[in-house]
Every structure is written in C-alpha cells, then in structure tokens.
Chimera marker file (.cmm) of the C-alpha trace (Angstrom):
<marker_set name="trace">
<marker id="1" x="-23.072" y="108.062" z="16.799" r="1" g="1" b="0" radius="0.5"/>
<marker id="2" x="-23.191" y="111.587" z="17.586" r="1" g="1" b="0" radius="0.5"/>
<marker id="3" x="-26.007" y="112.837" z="20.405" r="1" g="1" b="0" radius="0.5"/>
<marker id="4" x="-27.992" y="115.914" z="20.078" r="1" g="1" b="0" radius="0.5"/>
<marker id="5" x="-26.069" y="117.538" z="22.495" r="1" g="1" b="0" radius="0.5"/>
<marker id="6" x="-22.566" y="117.198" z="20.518" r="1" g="1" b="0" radius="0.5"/>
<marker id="7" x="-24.178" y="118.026" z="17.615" r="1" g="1" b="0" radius="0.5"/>
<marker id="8" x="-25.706" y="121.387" z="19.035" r="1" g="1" b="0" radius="0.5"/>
<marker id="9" x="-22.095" y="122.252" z="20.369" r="1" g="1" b="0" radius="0.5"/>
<marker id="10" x="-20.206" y="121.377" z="17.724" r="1" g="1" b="0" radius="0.5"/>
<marker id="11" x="-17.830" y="118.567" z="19.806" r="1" g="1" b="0" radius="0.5"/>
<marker id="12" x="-15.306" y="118.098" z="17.279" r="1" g="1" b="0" radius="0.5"/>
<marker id="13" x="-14.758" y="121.435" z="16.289" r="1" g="1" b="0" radius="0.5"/>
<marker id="14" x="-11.626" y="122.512" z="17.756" r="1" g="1" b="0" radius="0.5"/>
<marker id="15" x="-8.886" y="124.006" z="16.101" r="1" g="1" b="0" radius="0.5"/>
<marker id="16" x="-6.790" y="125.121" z="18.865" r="1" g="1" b="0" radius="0.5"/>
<marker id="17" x="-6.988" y="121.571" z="20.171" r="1" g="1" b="0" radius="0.5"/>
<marker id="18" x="-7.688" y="122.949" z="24.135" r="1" g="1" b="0" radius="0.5"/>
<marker id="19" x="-8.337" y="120.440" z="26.329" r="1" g="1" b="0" radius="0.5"/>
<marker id="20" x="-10.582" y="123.392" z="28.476" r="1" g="1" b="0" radius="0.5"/>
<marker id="21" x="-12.589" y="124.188" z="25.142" r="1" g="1" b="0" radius="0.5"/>
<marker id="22" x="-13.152" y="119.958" z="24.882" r="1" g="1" b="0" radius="0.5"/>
<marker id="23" x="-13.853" y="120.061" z="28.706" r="1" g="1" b="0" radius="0.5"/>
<marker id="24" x="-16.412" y="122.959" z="27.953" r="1" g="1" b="0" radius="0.5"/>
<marker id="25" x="-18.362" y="121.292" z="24.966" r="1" g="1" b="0" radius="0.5"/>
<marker id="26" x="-18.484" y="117.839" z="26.326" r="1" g="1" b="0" radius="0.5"/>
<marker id="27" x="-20.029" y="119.488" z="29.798" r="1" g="1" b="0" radius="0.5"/>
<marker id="28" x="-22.414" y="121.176" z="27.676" r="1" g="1" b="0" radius="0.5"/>
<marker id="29" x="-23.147" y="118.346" z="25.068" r="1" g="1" b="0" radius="0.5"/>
<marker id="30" x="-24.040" y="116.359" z="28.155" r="1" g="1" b="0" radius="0.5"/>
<marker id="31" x="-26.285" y="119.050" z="29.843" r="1" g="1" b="0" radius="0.5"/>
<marker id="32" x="-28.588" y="118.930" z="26.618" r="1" g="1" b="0" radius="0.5"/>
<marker id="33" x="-28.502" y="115.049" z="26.498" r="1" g="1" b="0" radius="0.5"/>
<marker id="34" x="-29.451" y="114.924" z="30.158" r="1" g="1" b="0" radius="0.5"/>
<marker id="35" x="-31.974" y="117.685" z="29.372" r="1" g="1" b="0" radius="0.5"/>
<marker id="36" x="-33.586" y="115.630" z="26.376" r="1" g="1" b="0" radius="0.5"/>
<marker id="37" x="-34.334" y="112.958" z="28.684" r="1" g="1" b="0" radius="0.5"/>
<marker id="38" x="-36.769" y="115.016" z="31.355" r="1" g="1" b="0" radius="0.5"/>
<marker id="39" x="-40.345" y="113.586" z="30.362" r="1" g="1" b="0" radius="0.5"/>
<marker id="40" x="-42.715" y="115.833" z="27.791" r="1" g="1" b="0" radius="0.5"/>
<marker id="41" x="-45.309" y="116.082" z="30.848" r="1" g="1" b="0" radius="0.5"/>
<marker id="42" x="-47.736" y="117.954" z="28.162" r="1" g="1" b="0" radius="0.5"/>
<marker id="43" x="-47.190" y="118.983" z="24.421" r="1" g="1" b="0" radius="0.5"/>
<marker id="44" x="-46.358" y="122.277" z="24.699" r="1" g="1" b="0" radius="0.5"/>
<marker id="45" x="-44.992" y="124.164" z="27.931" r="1" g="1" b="0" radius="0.5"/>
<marker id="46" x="-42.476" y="121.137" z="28.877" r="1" g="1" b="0" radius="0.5"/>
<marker id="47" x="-41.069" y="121.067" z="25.274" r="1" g="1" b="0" radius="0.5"/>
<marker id="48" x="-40.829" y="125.033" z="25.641" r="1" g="1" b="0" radius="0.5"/>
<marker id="49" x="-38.260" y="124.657" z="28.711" r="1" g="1" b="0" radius="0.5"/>
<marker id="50" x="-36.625" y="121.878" z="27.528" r="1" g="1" b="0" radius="0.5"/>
<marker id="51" x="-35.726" y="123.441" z="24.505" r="1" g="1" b="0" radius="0.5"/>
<marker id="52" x="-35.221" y="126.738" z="26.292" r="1" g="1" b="0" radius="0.5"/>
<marker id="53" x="-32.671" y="125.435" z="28.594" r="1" g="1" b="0" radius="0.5"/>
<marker id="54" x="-30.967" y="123.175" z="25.862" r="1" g="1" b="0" radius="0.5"/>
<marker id="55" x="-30.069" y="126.488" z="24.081" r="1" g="1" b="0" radius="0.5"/>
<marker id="56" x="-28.960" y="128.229" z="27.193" r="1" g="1" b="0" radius="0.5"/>
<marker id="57" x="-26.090" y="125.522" z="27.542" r="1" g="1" b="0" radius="0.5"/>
<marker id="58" x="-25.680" y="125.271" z="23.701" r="1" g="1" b="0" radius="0.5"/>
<marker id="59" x="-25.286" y="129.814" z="24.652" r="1" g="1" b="0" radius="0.5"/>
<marker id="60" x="-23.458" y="128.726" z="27.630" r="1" g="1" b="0" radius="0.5"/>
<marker id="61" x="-20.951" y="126.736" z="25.539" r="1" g="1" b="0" radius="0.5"/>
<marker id="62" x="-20.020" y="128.939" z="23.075" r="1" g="1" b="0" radius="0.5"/>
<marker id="63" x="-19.460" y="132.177" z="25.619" r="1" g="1" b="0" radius="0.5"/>
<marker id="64" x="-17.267" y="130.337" z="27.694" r="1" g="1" b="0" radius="0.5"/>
<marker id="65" x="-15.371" y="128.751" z="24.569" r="1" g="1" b="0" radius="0.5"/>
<marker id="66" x="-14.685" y="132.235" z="23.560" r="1" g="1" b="0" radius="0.5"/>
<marker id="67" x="-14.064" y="133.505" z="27.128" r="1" g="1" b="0" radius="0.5"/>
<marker id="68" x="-11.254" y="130.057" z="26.811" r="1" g="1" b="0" radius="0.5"/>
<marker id="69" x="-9.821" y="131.280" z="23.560" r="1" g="1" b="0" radius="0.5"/>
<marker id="70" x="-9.957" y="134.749" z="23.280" r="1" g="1" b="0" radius="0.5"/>
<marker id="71" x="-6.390" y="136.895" z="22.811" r="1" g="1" b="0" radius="0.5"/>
<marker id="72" x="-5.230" y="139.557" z="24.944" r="1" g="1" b="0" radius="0.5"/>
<marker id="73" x="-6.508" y="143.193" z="23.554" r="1" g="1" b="0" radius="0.5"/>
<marker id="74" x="-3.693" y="144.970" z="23.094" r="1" g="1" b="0" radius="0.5"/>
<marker id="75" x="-4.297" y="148.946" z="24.043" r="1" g="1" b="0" radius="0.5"/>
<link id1="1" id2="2" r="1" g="1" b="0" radius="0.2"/>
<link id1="2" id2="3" r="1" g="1" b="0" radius="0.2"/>
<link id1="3" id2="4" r="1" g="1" b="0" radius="0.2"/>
<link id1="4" id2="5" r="1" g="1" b="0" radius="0.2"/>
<link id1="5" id2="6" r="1" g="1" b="0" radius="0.2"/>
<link id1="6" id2="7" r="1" g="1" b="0" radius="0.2"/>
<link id1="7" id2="8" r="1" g="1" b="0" radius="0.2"/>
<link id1="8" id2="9" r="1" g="1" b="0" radius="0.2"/>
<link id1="9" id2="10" r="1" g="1" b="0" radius="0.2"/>
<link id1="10" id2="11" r="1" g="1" b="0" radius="0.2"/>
<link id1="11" id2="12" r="1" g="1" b="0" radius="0.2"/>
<link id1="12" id2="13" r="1" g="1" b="0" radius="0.2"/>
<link id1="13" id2="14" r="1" g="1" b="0" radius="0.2"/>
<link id1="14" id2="15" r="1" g="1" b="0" radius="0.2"/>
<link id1="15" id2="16" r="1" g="1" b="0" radius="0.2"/>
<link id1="16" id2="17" r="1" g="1" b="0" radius="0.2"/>
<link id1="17" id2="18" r="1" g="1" b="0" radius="0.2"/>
<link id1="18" id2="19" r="1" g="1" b="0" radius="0.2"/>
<link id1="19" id2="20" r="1" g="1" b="0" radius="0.2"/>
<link id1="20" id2="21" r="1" g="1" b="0" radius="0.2"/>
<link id1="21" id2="22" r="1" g="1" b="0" radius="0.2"/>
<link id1="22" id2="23" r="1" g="1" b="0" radius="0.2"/>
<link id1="23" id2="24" r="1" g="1" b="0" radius="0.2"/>
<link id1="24" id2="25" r="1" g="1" b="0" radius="0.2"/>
<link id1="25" id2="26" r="1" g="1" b="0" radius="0.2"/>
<link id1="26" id2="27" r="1" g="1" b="0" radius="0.2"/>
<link id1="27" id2="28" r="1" g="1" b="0" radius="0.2"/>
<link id1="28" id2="29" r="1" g="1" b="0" radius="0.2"/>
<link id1="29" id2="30" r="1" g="1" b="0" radius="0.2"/>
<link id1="30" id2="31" r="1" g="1" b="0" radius="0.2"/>
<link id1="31" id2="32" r="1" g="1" b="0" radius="0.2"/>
<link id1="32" id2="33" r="1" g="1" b="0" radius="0.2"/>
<link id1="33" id2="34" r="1" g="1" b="0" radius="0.2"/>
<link id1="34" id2="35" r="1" g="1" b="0" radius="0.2"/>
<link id1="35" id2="36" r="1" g="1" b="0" radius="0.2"/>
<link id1="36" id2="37" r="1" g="1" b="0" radius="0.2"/>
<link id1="37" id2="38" r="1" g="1" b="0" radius="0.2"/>
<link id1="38" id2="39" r="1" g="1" b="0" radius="0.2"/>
<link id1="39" id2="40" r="1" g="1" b="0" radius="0.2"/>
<link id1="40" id2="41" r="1" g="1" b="0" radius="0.2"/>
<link id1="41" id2="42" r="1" g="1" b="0" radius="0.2"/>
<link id1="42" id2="43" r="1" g="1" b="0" radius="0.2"/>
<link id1="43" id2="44" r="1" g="1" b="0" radius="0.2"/>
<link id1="44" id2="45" r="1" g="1" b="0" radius="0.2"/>
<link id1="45" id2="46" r="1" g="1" b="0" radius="0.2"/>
<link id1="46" id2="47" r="1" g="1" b="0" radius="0.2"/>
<link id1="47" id2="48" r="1" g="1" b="0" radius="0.2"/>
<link id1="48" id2="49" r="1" g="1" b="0" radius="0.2"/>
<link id1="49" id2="50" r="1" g="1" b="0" radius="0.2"/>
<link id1="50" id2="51" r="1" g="1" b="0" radius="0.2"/>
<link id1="51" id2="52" r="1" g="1" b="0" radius="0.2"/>
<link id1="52" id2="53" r="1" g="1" b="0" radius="0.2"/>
<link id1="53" id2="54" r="1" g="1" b="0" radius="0.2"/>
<link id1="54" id2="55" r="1" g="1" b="0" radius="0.2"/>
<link id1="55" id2="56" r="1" g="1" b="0" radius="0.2"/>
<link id1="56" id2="57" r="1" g="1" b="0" radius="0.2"/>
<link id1="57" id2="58" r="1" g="1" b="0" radius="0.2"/>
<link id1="58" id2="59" r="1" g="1" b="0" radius="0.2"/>
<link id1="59" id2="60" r="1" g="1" b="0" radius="0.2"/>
<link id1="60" id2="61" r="1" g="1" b="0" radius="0.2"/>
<link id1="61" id2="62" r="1" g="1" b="0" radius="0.2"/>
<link id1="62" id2="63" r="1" g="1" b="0" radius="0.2"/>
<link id1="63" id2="64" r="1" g="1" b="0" radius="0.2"/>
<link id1="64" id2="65" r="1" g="1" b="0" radius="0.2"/>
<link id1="65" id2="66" r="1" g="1" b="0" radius="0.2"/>
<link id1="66" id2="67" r="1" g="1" b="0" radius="0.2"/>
<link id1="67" id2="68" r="1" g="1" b="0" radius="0.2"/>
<link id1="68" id2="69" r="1" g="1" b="0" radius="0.2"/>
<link id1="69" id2="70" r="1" g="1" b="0" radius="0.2"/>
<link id1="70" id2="71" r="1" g="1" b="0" radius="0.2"/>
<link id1="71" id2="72" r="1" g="1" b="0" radius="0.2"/>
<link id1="72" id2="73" r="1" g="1" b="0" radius="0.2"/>
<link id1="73" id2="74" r="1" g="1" b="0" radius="0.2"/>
<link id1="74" id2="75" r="1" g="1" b="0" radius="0.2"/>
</marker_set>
C-alpha cells in the first residue's frame, strides 16, 4: 500500500535508478506521512499548515531531485 507521502513524491518514479534521488523521495515521502499525523487541533488553520508544509517537502523533493540529476551546462 502506497502512503500519501509516496504518492505526493512520486517514490517509484526513477529512471536513472539513483540511489540519492530514492534517498531524497523516501526522506520526503516520510516528512508528509509524519506531517499527516500532527492532530487537526481546529478545522481550518491546522489543516492550512499541515497541508502547507506537506507541499513544501513534496517542493523540497522535487528541487533537490533535479539539483541530484541535473547535467553539466556546457558554455
């Protein structure tokens, strides 16, 4: 079964099969999990920085994927 958090990072897509771009999702897919469990306190402003911080390691994730995979610019 697949958790919201490798679902949001995408945890089996890999095509360069990296072991630092699997180290980088499954960091990330377990920062959202970990996230998902802090208790809704109230309906609305809890859910608003759960959700906010969820995407900032889903954003998190995907920079430092393509910081991990990105090619040499050649001048």
């Amino acid at each position: 079964m697949t958790t919201k958090g490798e679902y949001r990072v995408g945890i089996s897509f890999n095509p360069s099969k990296s072991e630092m771009v699997d180290r980088i999702k499954q960091l990330a897919a377990e920062a959202i999990d970990l996230i998902e469990t802090i208790p809704d306190h109230d309906e609305g402003e809890i859910r608003r920085l759960k959700a906010q911080a969820q995407t900032c390691a889903e954003d998190a994730a995907m920079w430092a994927v393509k910081a991990a995979t990105k090619q040499a610019w050649e001048k």
